[in-house]
VEXPAFI-613393 format. One record per atom (N, C-alpha, C, O): z, x, y. Coordinates in steps of 0.05 Angstrom, whole numbers, plus 32768, in hexadecimal, padded with zeros to 4 digits. Each point is the difference from the previous one (the first is absolute). Example, Ala and Ser with C-alpha at 12.3 -4.5 7.8 and 13.67 -1.06 7.14 Angstrom:
// residues 2
809C81087F8E
80007FEE8018
800080128018
800D80158000
7FE57FE48015
800180108018
800E7FF18016
8004800A8016
This chain:
// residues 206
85B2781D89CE
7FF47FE87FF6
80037FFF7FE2
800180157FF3
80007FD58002
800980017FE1
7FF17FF97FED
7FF87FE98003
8001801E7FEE
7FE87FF47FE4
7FFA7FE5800D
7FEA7FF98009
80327FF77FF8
7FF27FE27FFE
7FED7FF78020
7FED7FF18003
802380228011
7FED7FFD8010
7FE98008800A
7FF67FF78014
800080207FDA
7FE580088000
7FED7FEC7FF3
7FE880028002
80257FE97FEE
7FF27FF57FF7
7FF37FE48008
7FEA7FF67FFB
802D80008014
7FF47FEA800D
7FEF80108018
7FEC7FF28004
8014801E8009
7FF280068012
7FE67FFE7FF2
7FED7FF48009
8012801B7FDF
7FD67FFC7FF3
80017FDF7FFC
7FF47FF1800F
801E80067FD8
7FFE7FEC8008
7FFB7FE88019
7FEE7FEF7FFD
801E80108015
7FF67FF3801D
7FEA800F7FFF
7FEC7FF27FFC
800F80278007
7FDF8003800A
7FE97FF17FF1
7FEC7FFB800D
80147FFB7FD1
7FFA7FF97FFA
7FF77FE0800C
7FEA7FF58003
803380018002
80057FE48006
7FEA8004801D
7FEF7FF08005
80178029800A
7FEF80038019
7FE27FF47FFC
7FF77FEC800A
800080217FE7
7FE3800C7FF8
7FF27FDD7FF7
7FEC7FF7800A
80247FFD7FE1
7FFB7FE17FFE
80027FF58012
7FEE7FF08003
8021800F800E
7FFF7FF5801A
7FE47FFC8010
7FF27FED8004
800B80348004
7FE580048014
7FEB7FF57FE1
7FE980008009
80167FFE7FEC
7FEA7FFD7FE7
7FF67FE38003
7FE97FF97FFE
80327FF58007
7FFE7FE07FFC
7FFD80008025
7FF17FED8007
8017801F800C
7FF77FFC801B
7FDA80048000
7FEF7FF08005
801080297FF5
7FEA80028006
7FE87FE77FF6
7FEF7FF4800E
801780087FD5
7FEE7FEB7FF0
7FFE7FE48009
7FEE7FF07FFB
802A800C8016
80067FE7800C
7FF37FFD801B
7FF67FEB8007
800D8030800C
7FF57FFB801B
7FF4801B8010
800280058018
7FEE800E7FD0
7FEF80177FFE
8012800C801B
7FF380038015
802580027FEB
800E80158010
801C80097FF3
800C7FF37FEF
7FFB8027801D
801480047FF0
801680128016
7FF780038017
801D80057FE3
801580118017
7FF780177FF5
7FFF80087FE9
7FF680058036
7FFD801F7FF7
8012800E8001
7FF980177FFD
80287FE38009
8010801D7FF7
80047FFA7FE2
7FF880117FF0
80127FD98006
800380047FE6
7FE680037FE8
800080037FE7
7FEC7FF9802C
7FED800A7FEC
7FF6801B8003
7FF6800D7FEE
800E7FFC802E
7FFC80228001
8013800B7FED
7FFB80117FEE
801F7FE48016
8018800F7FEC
7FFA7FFB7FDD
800B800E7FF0
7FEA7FE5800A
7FFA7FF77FF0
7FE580107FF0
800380077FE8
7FE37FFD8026
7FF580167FF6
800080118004
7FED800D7FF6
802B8006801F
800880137FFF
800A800D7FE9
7FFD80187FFB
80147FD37FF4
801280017FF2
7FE8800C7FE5
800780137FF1
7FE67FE4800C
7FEA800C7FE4
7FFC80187FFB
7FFA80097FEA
8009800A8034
7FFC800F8007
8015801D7FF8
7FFB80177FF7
80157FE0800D
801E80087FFA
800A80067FE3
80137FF47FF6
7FD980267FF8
80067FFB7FE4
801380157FFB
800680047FE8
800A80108030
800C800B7FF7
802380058015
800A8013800B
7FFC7FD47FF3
801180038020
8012800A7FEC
800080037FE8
801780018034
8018800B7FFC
801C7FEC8002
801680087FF9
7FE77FDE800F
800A7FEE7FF7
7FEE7FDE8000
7FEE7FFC7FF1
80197FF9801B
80007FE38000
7FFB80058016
7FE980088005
80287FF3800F
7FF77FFA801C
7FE8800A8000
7FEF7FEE8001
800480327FFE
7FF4800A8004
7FDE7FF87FFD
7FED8006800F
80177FE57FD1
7FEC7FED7FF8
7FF77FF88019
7FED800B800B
80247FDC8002
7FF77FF7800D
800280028027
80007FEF8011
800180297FF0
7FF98007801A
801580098011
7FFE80088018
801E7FF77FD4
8016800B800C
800E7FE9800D
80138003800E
7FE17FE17FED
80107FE9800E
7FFA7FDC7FEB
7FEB7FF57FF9
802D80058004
7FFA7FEB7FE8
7FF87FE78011
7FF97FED7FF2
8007800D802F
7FFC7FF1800F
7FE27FF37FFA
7FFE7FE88003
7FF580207FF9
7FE780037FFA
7FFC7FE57FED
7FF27FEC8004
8025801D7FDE
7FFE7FE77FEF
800E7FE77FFB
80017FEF7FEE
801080198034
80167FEF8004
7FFB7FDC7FF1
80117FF77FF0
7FD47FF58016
7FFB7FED7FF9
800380017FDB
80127FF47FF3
7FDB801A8002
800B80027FE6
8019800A7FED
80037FFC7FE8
80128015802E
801980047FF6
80177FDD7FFF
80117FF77FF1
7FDE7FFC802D
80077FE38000
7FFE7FE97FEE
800D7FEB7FFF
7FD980247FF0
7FF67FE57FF2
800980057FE1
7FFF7FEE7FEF
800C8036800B
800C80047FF4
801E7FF47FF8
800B7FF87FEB
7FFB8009802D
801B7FEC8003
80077FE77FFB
80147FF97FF3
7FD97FF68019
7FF67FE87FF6
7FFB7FFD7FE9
800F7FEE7FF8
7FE4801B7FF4
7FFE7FFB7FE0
801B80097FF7
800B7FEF7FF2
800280288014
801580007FF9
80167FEB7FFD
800E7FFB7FED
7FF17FFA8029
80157FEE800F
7FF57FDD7FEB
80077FEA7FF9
7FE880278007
7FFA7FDB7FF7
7FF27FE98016
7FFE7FE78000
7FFA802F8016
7FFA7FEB801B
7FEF7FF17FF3
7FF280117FF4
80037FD58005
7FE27FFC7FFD
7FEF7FF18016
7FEA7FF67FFB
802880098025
7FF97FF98014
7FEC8019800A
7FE980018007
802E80147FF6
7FF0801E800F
7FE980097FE8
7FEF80118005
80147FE17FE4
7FF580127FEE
7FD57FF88005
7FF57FEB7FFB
80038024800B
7FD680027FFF
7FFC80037FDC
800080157FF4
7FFF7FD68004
7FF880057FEA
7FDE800A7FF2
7FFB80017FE8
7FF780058027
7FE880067FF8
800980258005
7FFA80117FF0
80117FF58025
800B80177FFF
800F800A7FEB
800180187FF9
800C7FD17FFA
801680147FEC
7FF27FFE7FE8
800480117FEF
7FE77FD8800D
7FED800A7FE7
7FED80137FFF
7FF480067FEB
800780068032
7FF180168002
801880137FF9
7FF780177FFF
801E7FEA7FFE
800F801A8001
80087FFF7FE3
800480147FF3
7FFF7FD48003
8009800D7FE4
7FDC80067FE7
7FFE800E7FEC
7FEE7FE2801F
7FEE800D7FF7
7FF5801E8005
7FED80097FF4
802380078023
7FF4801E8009
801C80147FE6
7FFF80137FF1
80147FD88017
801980137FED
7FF380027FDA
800380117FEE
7FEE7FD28013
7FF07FFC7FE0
7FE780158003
7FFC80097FEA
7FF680008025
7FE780018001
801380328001
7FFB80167FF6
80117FE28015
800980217FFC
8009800E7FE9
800380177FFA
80027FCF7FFA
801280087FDF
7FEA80087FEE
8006800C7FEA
7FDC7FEE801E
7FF47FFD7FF8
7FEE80158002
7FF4800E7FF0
800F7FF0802A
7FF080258009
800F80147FED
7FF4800D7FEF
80287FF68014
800E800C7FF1
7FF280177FEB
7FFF80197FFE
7FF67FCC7FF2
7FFE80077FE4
7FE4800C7FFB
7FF67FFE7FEA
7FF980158033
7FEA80017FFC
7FFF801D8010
800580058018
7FF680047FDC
800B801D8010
7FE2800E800E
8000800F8013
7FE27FE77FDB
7FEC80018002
7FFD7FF48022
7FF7800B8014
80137FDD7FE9
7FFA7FFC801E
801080008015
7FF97FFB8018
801B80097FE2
801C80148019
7FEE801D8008
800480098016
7FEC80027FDB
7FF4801D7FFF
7FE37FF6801B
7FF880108011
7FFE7FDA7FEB
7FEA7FFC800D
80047FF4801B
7FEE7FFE8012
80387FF67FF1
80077FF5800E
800B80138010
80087FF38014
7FFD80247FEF
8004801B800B
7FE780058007
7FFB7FF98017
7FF580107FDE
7FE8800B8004
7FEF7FE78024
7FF880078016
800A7FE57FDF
7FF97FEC8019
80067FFE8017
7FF27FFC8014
803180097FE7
800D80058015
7FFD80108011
80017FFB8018
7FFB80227FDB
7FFA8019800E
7FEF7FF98012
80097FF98016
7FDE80077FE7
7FEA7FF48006
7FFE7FF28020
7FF380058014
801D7FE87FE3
80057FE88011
8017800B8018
7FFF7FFA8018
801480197FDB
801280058018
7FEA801A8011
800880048017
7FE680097FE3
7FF080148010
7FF87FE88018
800880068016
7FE97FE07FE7
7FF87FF98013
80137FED800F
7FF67FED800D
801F80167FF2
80147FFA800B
800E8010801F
800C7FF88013
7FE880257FE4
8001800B8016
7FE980068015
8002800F8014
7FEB7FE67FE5
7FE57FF88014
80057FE2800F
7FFD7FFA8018
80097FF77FD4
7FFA7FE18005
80237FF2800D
80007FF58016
8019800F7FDA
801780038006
800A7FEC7FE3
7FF07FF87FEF
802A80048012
80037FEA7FEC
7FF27FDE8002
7FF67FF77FEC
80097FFC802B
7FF57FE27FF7
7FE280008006
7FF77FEA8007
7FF7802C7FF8
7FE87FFD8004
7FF67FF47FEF
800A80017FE9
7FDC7FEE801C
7FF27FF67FEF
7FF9800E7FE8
80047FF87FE9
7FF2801A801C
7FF6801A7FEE
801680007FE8
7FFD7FFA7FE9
801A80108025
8016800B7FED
80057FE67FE7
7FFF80027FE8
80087FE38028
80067FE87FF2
7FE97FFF7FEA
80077FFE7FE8
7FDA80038022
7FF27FFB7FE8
800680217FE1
7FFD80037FE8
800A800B802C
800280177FE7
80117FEF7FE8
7FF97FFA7FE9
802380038029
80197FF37FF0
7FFA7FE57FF1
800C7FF77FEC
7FDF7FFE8023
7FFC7FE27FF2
7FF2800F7FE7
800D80037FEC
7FDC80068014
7FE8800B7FE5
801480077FED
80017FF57FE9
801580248024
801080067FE6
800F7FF27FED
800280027FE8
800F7FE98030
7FFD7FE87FEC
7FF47FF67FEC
800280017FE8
7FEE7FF3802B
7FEA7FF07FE4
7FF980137FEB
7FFC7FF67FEA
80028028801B
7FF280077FF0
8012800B7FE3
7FF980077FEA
80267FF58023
801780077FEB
800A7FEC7FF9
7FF87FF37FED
801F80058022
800F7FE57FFE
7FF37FEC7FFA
80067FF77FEA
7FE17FF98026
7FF47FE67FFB
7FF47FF77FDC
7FF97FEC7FF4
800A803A8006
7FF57FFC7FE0
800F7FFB7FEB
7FF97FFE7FE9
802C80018026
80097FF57FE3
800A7FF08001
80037FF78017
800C7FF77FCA
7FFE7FEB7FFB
80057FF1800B
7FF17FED8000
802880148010
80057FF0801D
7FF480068012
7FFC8016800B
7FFC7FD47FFB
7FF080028022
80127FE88011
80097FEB7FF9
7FF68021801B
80167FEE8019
7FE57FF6800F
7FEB800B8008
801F7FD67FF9
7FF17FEE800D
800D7FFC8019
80177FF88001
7FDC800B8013
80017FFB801E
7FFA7FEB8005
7FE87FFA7FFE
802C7FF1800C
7FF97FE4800E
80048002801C
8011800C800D
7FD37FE17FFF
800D80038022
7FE37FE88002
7FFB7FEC7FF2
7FF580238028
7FF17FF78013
7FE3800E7FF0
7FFD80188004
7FF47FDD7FEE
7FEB80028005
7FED801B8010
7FFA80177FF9
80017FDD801B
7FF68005801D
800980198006
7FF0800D800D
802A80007FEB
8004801A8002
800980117FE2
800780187FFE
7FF67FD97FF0
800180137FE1
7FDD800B7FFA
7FFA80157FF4
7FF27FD68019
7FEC80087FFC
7FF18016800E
7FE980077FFA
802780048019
7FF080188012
800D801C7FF4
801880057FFD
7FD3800A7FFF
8006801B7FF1
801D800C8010
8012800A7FF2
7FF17FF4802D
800F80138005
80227FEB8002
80148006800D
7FEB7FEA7FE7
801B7FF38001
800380027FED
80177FFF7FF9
7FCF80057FEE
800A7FFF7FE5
800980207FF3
800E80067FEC
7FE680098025
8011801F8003
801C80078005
800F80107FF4
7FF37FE3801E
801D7FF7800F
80147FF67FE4
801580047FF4
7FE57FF8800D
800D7FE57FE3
800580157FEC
8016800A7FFD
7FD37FFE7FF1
800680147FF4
800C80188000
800A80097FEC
7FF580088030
8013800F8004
801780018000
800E80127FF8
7FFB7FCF8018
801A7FFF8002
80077FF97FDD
801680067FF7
7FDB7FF07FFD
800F7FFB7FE2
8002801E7FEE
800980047FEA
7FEC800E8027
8002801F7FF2
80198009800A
801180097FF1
7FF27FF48028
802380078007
80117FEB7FFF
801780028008
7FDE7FE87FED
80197FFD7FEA
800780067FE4
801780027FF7
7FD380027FFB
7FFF80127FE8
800C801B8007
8008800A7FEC
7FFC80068028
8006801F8005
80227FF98000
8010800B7FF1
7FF77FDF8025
801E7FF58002
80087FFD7FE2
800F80107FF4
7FE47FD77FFD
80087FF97FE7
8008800E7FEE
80147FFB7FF3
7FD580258009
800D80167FF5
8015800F8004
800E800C7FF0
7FF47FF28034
801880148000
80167FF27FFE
8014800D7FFC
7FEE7FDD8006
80157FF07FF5
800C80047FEC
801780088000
7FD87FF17FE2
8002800D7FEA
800880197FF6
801080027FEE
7FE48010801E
800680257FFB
801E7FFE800F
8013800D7FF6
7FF37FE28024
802580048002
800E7FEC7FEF
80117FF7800E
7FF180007FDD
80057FF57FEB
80037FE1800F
80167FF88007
7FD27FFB7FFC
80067FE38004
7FF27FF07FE6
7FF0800C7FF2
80157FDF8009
7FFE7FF27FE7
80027FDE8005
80157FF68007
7FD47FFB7FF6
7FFE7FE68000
801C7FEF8003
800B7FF38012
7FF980137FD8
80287FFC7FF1
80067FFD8017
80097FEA8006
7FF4802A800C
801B800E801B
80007FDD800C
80157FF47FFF
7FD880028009
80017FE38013
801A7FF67FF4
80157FFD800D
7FE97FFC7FD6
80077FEB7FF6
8022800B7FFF
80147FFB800D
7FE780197FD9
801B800D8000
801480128016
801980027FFD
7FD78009801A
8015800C8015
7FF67FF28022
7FFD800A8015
80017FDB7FE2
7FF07FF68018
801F80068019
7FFB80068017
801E7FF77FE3
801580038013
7FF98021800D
800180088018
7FF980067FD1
7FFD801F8006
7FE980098014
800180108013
7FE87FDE7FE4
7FEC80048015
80017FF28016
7FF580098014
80147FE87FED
800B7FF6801E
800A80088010
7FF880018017
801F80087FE2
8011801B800F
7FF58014800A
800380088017
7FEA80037FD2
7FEE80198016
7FE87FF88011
7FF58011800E
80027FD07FF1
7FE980038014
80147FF5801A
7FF880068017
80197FEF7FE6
80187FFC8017
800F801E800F
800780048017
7FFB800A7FD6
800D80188001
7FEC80148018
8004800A8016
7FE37FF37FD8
7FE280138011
80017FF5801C
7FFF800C8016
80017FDC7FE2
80047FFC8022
7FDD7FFD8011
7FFB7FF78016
7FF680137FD9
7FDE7FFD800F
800480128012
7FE980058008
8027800B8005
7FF5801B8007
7FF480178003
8007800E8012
């Protein structure tokens, strides 16, 4: 697999993660393989490749490697646009974490925490989601960007959809980073948009 296609793979997961983010806010449900693969993936701070991130199978983020494609392509039929403003505000909102090393340090520390009751409760337990939601709020929601969730009312206002929500916007912050650390760059859309096309065509969603 090649630089460029390790990278659309975080990438699409990202694209994944907005996806279930704007599903859930819209109609308080979400697909549990790509969201099991998905906070699996937080979990995962020391793999041995990519695949490995996410569960040993990219099928999982097959819809967001799609919707990846679509922005690429220029679809603006296929394109969910409340999804792709959730994705370039998680890619803004990581640049951001970046620069804060204070709370990458506390954002480890949470994690830990949170993945112990993971193996009592499993990954989509209620329990586990509210760990991942608190850490949220209690890291991410504090800086300068904050990502606004549009949907339904009726299901943004119940604690455990609004957990949901936030978790999944933590593994897209975990994607967004590893995107970055395999050298991906805003630029890349614009300037190697032929290049990234090729590899989420190439990956194949396997």
């Amino acid at each position: 697999m090649s630089p460029v296609d390790e990278q659309v793979i975080a990438l699409g997961a990202v694209f994944e993660a907005a996806l279930q983010v704007d599903k859930l806010a819209r109609t308080g449900q979400y697909v549990e393989g790509p969201t099991q693969c998905l906070i699996r993936s937080i979990f995962e701070r020391n793999p041995d490749d990519v695949k490995q991130i996410y569960g040993g199978s990219f099928l999982p983020l097959r819809q967001g490697l799609l919707a990846l494609e679509a922005m690429l392509e220029r679809d603006t039929a296929a394109l969910q646009r409340e999804a792709l403003r959730y994705v370039m505000n998680l890619l803004a909102l990581e640049r951001q974490l970046a620069k804060r090393d204070d709370m990458l340090a506390v954002l480890g520390q949470r994690l830990d925490q949170v993945e112990k009751q993971t193996e009592h409760f499993g990954l989509l337990h209620d329990n586990v989601m509210a760990g991942l939601g608190s850490t949220y709020q209690d890291t991410l929601s504090t800086l300068r960007l904050r990502i606004q969730v549009h949907g339904d009312m009726r299901y943004l206002q119940q604690p455990d959809t609004a957990n949901q929500i936030r978790a999944l916007l933590l593994a897209g912050i975990r994607s967004a980073r590893l995107w970055r650390q395999l050298g991906g760059h805003r630029w890349q859309m614009l300037l190697s948009r032929r290049k990234l096309l090729d590899a989420v065509q190439n990956v194949g969603y396997g």
